[in-house]
NUVEX-131107 format. One record per residue (C-alpha): residue number from 0; residue in one letter; x, y, z. Coordinates in nm, 3 decimals, decimal comma. Example, Ala and Ser with C-alpha at 12.3 -4.5 7.8 and 13.67 -1.06 7.14 Angstrom:
REM residues 2
{i->0 | aa->A | xx->1,230 | yy->-0,450 | zz->0,780}
{i->1 | aa->S | xx->1,367 | yy->-0,106 | zz->0,714}
END
This chain:
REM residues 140
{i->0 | aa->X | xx->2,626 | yy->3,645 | zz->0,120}
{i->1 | aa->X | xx->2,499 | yy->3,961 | zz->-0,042}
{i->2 | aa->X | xx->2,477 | yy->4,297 | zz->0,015}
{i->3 | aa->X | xx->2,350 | yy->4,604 | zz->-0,015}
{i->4 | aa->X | xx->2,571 | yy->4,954 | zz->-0,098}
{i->5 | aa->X | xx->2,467 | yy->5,277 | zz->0,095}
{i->6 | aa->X | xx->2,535 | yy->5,607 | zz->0,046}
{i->7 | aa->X | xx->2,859 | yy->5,743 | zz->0,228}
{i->8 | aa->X | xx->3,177 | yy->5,696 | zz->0,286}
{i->9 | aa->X | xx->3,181 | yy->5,568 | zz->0,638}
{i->10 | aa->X | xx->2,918 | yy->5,292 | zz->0,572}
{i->11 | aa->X | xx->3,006 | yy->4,952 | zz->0,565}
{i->12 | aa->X | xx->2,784 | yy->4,696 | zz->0,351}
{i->13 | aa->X | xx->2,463 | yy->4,497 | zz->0,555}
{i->14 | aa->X | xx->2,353 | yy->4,162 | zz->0,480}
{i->15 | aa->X | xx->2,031 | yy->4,081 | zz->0,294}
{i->16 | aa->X | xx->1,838 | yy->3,956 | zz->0,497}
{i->17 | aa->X | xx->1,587 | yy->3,798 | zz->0,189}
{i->18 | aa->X | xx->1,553 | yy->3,450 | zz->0,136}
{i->19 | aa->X | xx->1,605 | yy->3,335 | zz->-0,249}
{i->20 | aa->X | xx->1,315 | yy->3,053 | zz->-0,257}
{i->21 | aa->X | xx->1,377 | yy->2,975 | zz->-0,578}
{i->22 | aa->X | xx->1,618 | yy->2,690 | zz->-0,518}
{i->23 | aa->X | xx->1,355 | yy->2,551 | zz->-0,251}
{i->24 | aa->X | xx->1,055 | yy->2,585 | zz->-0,488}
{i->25 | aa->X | xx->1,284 | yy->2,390 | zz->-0,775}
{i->26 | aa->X | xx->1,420 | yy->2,129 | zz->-0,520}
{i->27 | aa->X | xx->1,048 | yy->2,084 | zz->-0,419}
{i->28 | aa->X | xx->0,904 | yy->2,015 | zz->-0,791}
{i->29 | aa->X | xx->1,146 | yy->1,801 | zz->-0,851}
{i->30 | aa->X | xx->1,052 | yy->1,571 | zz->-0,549}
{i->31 | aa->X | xx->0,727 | yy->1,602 | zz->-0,614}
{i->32 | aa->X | xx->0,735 | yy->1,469 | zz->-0,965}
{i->33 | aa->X | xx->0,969 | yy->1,205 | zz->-0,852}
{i->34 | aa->X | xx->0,660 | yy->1,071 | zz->-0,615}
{i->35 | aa->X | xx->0,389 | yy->1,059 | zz->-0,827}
{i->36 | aa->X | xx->0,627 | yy->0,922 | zz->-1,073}
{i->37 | aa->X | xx->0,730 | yy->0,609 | zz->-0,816}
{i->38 | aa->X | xx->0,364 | yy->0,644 | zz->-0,600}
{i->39 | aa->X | xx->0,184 | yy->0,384 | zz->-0,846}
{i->40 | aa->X | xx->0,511 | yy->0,156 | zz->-0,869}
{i->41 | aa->X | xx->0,526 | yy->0,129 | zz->-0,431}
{i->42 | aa->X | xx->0,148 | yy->-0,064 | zz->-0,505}
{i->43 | aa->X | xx->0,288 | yy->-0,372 | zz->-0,692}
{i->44 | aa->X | xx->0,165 | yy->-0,659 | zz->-0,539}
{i->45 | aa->X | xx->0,142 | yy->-1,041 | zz->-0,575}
{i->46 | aa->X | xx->0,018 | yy->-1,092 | zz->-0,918}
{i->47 | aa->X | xx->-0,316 | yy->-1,274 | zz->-0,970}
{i->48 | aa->X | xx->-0,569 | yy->-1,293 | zz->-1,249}
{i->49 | aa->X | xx->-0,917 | yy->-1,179 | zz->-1,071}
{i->50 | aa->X | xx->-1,260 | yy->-1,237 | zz->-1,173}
{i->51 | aa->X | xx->-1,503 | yy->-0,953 | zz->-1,221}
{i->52 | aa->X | xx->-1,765 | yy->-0,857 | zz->-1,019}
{i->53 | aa->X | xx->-2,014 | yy->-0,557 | zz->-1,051}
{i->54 | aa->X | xx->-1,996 | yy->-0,516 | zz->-0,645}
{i->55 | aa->X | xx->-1,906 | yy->-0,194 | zz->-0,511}
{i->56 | aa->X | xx->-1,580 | yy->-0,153 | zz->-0,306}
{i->57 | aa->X | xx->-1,583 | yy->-0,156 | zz->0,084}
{i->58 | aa->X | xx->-1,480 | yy->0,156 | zz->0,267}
{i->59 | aa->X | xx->-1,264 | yy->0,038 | zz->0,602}
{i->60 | aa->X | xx->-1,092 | yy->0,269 | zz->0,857}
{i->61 | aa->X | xx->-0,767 | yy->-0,010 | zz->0,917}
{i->62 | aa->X | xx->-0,607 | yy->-0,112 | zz->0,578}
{i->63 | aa->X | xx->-0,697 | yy->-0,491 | zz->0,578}
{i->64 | aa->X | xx->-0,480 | yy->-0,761 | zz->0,553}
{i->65 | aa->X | xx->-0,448 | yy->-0,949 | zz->0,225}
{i->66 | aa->X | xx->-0,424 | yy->-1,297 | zz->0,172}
{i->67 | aa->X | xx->-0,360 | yy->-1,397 | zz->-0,199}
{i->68 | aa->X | xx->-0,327 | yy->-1,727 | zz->-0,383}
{i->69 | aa->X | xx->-0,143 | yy->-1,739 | zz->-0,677}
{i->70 | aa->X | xx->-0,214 | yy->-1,983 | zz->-0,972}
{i->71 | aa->X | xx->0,039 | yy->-2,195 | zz->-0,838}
{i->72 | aa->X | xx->-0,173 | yy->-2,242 | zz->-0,490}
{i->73 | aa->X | xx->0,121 | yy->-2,041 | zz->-0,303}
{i->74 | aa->X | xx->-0,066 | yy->-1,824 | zz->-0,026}
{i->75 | aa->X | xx->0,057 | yy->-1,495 | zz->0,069}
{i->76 | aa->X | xx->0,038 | yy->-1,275 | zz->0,342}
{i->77 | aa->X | xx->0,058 | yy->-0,917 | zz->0,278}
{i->78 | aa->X | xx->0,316 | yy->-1,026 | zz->-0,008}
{i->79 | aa->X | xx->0,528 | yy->-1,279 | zz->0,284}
{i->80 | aa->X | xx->0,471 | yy->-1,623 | zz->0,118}
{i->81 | aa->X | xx->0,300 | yy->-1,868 | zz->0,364}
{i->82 | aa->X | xx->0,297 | yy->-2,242 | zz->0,423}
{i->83 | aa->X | xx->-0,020 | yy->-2,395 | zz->0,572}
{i->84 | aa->X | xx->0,198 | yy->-2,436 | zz->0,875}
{i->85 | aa->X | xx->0,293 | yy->-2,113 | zz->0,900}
{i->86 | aa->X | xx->-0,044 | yy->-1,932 | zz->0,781}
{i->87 | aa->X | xx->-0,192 | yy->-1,837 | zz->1,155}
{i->88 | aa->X | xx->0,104 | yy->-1,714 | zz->1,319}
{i->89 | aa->X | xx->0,144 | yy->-1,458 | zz->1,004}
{i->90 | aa->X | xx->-0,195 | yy->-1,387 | zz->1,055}
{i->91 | aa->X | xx->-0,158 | yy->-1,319 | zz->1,425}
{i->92 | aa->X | xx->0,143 | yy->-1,096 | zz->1,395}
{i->93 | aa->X | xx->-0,042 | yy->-0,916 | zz->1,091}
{i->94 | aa->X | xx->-0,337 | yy->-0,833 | zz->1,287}
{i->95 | aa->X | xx->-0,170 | yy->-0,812 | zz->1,605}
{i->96 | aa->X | xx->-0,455 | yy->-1,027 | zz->1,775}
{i->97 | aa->X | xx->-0,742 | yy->-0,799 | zz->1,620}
{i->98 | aa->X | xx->-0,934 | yy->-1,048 | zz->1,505}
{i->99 | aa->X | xx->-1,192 | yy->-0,788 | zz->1,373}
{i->100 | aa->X | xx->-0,983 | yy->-0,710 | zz->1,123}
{i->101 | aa->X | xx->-1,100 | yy->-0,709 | zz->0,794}
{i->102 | aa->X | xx->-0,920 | yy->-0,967 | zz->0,568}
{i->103 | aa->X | xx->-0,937 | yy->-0,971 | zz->0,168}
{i->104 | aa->X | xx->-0,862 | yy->-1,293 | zz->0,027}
{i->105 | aa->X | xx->-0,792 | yy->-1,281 | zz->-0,355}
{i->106 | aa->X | xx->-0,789 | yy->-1,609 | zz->-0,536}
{i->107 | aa->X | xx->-0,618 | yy->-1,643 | zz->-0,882}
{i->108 | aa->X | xx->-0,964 | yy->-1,751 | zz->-1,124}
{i->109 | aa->X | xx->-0,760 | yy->-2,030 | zz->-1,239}
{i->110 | aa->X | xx->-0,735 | yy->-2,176 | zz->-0,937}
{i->111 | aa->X | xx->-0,958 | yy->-2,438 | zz->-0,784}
{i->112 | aa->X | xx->-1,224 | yy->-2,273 | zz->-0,591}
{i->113 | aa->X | xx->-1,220 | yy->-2,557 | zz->-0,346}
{i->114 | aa->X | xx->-0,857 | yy->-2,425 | zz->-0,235}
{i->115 | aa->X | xx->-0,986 | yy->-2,068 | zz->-0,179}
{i->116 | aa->X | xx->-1,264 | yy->-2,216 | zz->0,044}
{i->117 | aa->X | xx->-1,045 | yy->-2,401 | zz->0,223}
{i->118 | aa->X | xx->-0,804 | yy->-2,098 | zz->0,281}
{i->119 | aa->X | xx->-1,127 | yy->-1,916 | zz->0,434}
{i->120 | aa->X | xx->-1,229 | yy->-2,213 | zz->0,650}
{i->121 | aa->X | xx->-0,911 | yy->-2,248 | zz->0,785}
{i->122 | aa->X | xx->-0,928 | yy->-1,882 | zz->0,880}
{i->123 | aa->X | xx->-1,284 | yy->-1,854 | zz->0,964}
{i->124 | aa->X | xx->-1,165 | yy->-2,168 | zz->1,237}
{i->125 | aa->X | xx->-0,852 | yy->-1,919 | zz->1,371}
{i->126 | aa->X | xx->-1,126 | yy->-1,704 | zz->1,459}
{i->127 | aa->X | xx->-1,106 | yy->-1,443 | zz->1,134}
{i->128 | aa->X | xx->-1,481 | yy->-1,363 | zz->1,057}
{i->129 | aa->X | xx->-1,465 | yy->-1,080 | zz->0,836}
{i->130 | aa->X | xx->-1,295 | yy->-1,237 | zz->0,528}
{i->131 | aa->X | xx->-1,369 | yy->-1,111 | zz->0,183}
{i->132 | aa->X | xx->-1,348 | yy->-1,237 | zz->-0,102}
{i->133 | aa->X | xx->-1,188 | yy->-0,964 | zz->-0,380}
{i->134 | aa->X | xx->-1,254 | yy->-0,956 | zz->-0,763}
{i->135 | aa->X | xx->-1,231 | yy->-0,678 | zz->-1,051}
{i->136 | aa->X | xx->-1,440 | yy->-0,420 | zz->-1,179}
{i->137 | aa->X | xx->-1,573 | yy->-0,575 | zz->-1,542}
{i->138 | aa->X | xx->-1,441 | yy->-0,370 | zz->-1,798}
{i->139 | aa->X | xx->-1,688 | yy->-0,170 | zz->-1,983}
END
């Protein structure tokens, strides 16, 4: 605690009543480089190879749920691998029975196309109508 010294004898010291902000300010860079360091790392996602397409992206109020195949013809769930089985009920609990919700299905290019159709059929019959299908940007 600091203080300040008066003139005369009698006077006893008073506290500062100033905040030092410099230890807030550095404590406050610090975590903000450590977020946009980590930010872009928290987006890692299943990995797939996507076509290009010169289509411009849709703007949604919800984030929407994405359902990804892998090369392999493993399906995914918002990164929660899925059986055919078990496909619907993750899809339920997902869009907690909104079944307005916008759904982005991203199919690996090397995979069949007939397996991404049948993905979207089998959701399309669950009652999903607003499935889209997601590809890149072509690189220019």
């Amino acid at each position: 605690m600091g203080g300040r010294l008066s003139s005369g004898p009698a006077s006893r010291p008073t506290p500062v009543s100033d905040i030092n902000v410099t230890p807030l300010v550095d404590v406050m860079l610090v975590l903000l480089i450590v977020f946009m360091v980590a930010a872009p790392m928290m987006t890692a996602g299943v990995k797939v190879d996507l076509p290009t397409s010169n289509a411009k992206p849709l703007q949604e109020p919800k984030p929407p749920i994405v359902v990804s195949i892998n090369a392999e013809g493993t399906v995914y769930v918002n990164q929660t691998a899925a059986t055919p089985e078990t496909l619907l009920p993750l899809m339920d609990k997902e869009a907690d029975g909104d079944k307005e919700r916008r759904i982005h299905l991203r199919g690996d290019q090397a995979l069949a196309y007939g397996r991404i159709v049948k993905t979207m059929g089998t959701l399309n019959d669950a009652g999903y109508a607003r499935i889209a299908l997601v590809s890149e940007q072509p690189a220019q």
